[in-house]
C-alpha positions as CSV (number, residue, x, y, z in Angstrom):
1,X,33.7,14.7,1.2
2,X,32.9,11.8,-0.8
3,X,29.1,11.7,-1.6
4,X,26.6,9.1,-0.1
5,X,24.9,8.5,-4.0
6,X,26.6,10.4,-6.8
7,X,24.3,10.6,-10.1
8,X,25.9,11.5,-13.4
9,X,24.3,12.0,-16.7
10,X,21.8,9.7,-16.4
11,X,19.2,8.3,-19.4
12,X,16.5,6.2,-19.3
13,X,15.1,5.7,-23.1
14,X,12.0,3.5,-24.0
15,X,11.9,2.6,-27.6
16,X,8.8,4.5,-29.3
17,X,6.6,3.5,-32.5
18,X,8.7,5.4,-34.8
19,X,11.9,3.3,-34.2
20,X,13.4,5.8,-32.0
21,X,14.0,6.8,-28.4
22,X,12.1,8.2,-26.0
23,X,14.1,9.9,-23.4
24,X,12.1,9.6,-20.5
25,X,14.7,10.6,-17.9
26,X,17.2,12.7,-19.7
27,X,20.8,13.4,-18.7
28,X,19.9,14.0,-14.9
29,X,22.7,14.3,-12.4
30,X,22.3,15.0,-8.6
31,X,23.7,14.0,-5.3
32,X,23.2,12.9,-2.0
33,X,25.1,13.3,1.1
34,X,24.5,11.1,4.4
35,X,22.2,12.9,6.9
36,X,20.9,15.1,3.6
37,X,17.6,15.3,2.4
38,X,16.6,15.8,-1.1
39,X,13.6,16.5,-2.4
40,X,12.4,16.1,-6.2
41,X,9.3,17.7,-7.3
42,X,7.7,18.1,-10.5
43,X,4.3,17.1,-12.4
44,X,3.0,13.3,-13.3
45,X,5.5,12.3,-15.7
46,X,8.1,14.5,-15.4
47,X,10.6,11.2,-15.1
48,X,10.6,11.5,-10.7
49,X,9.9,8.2,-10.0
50,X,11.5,6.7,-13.3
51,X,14.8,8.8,-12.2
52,X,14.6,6.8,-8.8
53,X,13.3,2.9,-10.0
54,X,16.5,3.4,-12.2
55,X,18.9,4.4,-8.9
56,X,17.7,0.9,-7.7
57,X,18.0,-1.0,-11.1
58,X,14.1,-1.3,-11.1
59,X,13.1,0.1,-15.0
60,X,10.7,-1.3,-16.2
61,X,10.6,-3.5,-19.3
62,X,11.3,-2.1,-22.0
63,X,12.6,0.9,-20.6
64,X,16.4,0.6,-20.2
65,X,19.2,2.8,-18.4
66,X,21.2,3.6,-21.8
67,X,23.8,5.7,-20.7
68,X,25.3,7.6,-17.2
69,X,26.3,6.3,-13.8
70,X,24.7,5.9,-10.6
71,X,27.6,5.3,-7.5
72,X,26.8,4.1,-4.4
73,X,29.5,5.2,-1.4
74,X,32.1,5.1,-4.4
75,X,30.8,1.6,-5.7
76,X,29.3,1.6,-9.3
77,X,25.4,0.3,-8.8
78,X,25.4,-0.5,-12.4
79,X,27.9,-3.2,-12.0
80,X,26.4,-4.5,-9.2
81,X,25.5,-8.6,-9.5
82,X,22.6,-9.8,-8.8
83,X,23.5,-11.0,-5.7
84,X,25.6,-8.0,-5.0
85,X,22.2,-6.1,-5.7
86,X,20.1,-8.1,-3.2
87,X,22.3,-7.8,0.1
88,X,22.4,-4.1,-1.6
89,X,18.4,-3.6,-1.4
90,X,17.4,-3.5,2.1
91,X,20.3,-3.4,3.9
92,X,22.2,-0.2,2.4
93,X,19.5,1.3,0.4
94,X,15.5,1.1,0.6
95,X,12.7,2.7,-1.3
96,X,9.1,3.4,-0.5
97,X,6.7,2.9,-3.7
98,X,4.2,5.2,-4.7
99,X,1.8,2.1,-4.8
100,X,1.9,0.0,-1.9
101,X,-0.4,-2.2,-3.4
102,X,1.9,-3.4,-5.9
103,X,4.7,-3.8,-3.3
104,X,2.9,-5.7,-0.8
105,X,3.1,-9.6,-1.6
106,X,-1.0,-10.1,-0.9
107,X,-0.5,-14.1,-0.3
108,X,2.1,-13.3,2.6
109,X,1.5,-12.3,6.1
110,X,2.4,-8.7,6.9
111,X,4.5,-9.8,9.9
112,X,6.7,-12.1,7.5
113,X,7.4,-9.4,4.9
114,X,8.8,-7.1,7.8
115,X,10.4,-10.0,9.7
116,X,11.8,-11.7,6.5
117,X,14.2,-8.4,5.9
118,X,15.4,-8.3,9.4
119,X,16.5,-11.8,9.7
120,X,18.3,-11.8,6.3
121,X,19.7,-8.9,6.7
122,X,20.7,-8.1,10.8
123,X,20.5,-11.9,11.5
124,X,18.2,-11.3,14.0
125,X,15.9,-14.6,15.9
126,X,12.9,-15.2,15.0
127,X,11.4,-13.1,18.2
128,X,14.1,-10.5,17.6
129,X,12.5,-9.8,14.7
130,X,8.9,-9.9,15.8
131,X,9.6,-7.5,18.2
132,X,11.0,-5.4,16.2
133,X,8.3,-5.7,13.5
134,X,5.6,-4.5,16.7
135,X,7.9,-1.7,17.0
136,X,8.3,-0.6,13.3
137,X,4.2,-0.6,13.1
138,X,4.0,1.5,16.2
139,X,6.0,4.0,14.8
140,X,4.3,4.7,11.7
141,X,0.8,4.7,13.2
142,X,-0.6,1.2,12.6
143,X,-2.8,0.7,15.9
144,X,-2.9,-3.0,17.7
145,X,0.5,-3.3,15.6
146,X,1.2,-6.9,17.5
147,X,-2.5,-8.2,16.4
148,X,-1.8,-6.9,12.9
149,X,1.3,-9.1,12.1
150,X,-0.8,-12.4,11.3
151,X,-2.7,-10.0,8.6
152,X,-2.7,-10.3,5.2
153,X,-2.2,-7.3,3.1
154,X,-6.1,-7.0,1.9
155,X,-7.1,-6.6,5.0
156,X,-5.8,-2.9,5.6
157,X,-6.7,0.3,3.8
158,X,-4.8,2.0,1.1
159,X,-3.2,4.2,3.6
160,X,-2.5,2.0,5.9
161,X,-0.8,-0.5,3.2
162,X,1.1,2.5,2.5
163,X,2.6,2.6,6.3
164,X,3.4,-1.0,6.2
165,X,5.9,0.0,3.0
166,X,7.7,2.7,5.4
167,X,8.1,-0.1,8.2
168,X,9.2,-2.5,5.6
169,X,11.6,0.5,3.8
170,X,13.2,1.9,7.6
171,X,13.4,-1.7,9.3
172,X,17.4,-2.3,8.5
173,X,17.9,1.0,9.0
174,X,19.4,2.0,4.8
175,X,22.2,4.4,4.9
176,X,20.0,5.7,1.7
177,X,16.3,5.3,1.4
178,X,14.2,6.6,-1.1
179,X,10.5,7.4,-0.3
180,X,7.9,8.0,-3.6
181,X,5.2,9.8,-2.9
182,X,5.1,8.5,0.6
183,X,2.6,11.0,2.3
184,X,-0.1,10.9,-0.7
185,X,-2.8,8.5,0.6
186,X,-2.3,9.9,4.6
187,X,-4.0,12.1,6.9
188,X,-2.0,15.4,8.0
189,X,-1.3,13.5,11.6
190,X,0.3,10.4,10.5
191,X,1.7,12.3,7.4
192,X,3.5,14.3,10.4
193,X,4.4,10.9,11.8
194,X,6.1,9.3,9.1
195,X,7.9,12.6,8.4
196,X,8.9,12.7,11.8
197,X,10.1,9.2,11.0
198,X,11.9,10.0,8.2
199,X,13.7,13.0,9.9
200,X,14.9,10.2,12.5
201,X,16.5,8.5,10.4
202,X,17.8,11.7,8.4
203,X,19.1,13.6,11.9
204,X,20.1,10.6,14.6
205,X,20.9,7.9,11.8
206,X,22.7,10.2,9.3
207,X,20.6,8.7,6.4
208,X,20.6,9.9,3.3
209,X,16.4,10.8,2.0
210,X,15.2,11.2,-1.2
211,X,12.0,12.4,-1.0
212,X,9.4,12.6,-4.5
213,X,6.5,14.2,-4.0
214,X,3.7,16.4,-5.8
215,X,3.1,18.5,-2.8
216,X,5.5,21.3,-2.5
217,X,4.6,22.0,0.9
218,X,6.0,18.9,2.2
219,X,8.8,18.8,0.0
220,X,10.4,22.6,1.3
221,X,9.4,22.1,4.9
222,X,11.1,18.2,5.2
223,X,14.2,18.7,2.4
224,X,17.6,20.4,2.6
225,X,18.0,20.9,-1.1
226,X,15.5,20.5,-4.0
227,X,15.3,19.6,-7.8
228,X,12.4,20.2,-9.9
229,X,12.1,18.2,-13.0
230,X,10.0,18.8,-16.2
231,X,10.0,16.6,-19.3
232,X,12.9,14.5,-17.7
233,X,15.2,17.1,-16.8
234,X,15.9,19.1,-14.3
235,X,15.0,22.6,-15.0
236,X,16.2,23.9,-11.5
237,X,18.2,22.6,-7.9
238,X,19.0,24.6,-5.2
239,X,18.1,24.9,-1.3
240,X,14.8,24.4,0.0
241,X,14.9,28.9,0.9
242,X,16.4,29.3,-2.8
243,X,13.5,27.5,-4.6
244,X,10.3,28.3,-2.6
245,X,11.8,32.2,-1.6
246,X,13.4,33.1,-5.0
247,X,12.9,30.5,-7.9
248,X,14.6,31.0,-10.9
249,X,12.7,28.9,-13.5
250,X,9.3,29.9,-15.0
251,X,8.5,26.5,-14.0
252,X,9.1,26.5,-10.9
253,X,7.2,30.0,-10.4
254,X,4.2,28.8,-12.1
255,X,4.0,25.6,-9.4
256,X,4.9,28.1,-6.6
257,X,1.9,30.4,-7.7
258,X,-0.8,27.3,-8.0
259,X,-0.3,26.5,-4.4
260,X,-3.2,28.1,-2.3
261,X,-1.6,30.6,0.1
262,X,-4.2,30.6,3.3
263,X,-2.1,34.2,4.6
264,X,-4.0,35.2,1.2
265,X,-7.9,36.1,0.4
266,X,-9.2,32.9,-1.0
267,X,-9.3,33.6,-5.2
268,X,-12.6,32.5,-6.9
269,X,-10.2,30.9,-9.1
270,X,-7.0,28.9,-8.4
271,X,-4.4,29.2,-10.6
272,X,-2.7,26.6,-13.0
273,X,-0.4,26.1,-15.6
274,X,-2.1,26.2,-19.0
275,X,-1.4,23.4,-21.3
276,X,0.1,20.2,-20.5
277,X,3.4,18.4,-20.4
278,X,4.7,16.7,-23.3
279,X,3.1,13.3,-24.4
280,X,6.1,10.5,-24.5
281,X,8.2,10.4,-27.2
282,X,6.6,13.8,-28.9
283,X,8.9,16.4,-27.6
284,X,9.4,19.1,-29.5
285,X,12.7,20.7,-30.1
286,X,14.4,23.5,-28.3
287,X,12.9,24.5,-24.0
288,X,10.2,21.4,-23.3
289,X,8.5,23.8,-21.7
290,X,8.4,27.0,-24.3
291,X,5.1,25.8,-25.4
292,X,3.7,26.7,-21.6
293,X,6.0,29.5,-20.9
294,X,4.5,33.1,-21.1
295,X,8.3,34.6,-21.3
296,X,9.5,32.0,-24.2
297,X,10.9,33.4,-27.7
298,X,12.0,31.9,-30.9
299,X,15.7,30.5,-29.4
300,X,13.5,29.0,-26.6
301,X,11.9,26.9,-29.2
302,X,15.2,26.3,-30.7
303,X,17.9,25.5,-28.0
304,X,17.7,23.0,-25.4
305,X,19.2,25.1,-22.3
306,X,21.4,23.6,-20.3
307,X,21.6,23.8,-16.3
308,X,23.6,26.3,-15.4
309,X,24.3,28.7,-12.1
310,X,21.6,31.6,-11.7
311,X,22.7,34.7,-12.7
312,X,20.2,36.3,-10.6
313,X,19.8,33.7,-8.1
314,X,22.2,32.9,-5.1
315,X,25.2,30.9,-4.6
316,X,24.8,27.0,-5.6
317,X,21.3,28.0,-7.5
318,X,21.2,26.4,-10.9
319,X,18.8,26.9,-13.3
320,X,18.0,25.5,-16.9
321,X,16.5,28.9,-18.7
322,X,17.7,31.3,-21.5
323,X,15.7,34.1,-20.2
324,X,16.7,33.9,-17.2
325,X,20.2,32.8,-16.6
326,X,21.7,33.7,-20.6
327,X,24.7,31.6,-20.5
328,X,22.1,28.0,-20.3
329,X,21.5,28.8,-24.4
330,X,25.5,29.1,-24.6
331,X,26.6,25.7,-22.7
332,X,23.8,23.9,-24.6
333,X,24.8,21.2,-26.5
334,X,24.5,21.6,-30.2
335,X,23.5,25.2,-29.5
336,X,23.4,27.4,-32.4
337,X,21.5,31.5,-32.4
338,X,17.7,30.9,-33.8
């Protein structure tokens, strides 16, 4: 079966003060089948929502897709023309910002910026499309949704903003849509709502979903399969049972162990990773996270490890860790013993 959005070895560089490169998003592959839901998870700039502004051609300046392919039902995105890319946007794939703010256009009506898709894209009327837009309000939560339409943008809160996005994103119905930190700004009920949305469109519309998020919570109870990404890269993918029940990556353990397990005595202290993630374009050589890991040794510091099937894990479970899974030191590139 041909994949809905096939990722290969993609990089995003940004040119740093030195005259270099900064990988930002570094050799990342993944794919995405229609109906499936993927998750991607990992810390503020870990490269998530770079990995999917470059899926829709949407890096920004000066930032630049150097290398890698992204295809689209078979179709390379990358070659896309411009107009090719607009009928693209909207009507085959959509993407829900992590600031709605910025998305919004805050001189235009909200019931034009739903409307304007519908009619370009479905050719619906004029009251075709109002009715819809009513409808698309409803079903993310806004309340007097019909009222709402003639409102500008300023007028509603941040999470509310953030709800107009998701009607904007599902209105054409995208065989692929990518949501970015969709849930953030929401309460629990309409985070339930939109997710309930989303799994709509994943279940009856067959819809491919990526979903980013920081919370891995919502991430393993809403995806099929999950990446976690650190520095750029993914450091582990498997199934939503194979990464929350046994992870494989120190990473990922150290996330799983700083959620707060309420089955659990609350701690007087929560746990965290220590240290931080590397600045941009000041990555050190060898395992980008060695410098945080508890378990890392000399060749961690030295090879890069490449992502590779779990040796201890289960079937499908990759993993990008010396320690754990051996052969990621012997399919690095460049690798040599420390």
């Amino acid at each position: 079966m041909t994949a809905l959005l096939e990722v290969s070895d993609l990089v995003v560089d940004f040119p740093t003060a030195s005259d270099g490169v900064f990988h930002a998003v570094d050799s990342v592959s993944f794919t995405v089948n229609a109906g499936e839901r993927v998750g991607i998870v990992g810390e503020s700039g870990s490269g998530k929502s770079l990995t999917s502004q470059a899926l829709m051609r949407l890096v920004p300046s000066p930032g630049t897709v150097t290398s890698g392919s992204v295809l689209f039902d078979g179709a390379d995105v990358m070659a896309f023309s411009a107009k090719t890319l607009q009928k693209w946007r909207g009507s085959q794939t959509a993407m829900v910002f992590q600031d709605p703010m910025s998305s919004l256009n805050p001189l235009m009506r909200i019931g034009r910026q739903i409307t304007e898709s519908l009619q370009e894209h479905l050719g619906l009327s004029k009251s075709e499309s109002r009715l819809r837009a009513i409808e698309l309000l409803q079903r993310v939560g806004i309340p007097d949704a019909e009222s709402r339409l003639t409102d500008f943008p300023g007028a509603f809160s941040g999470g509310m903003r953030q709800r107009v996005c998701i009607a904007i994103a599902t209105a054409c119905a995208p065989r692929l849509l990518i949501a970015d930190e969709p849930t953030t700004a929401l309460d629990v009920t309409v985070q339930a709502q939109v997710l309930d949305l989303l799994d709509h469109m994943a279940t009856e519309l067959n819809t491919g979903v990526i979903l980013i998020s920081h919370d891995l919570g919502v991430i393993s109870s809403f995806c099929d399969r999950i990446l976690v990404m650190y520095a750029g890269r993914i450091v582990e993918e498997g199934t939503a049972e194979q990464i929350v029940g046994d992870p494989q990556h120190p990473y990922t353990k150290a996330l799983l162990a700083s959620i707060l397990k309420l089955s659990e005595p609350i701690p007087r202290r929560l746990k965290s990773i220590s240290g931080a993630p590397p600045l941009a374009g000041r990555r050190a050589s060898g395992c980008s996270f060695a410098p945080r890991c508890a378990l890392a040794t000399d060749t961690c510091r030295a090879i890069d490890p490449a992502l590779v099937d779990a040796e201890n894990g289960q079937p499908g479970q990759k993993v990008a860790c010396g320690i754990t899974a051996p052969a990621a030191f012997e399919f690095a590139e460049g690798a040599t013993a420390a």
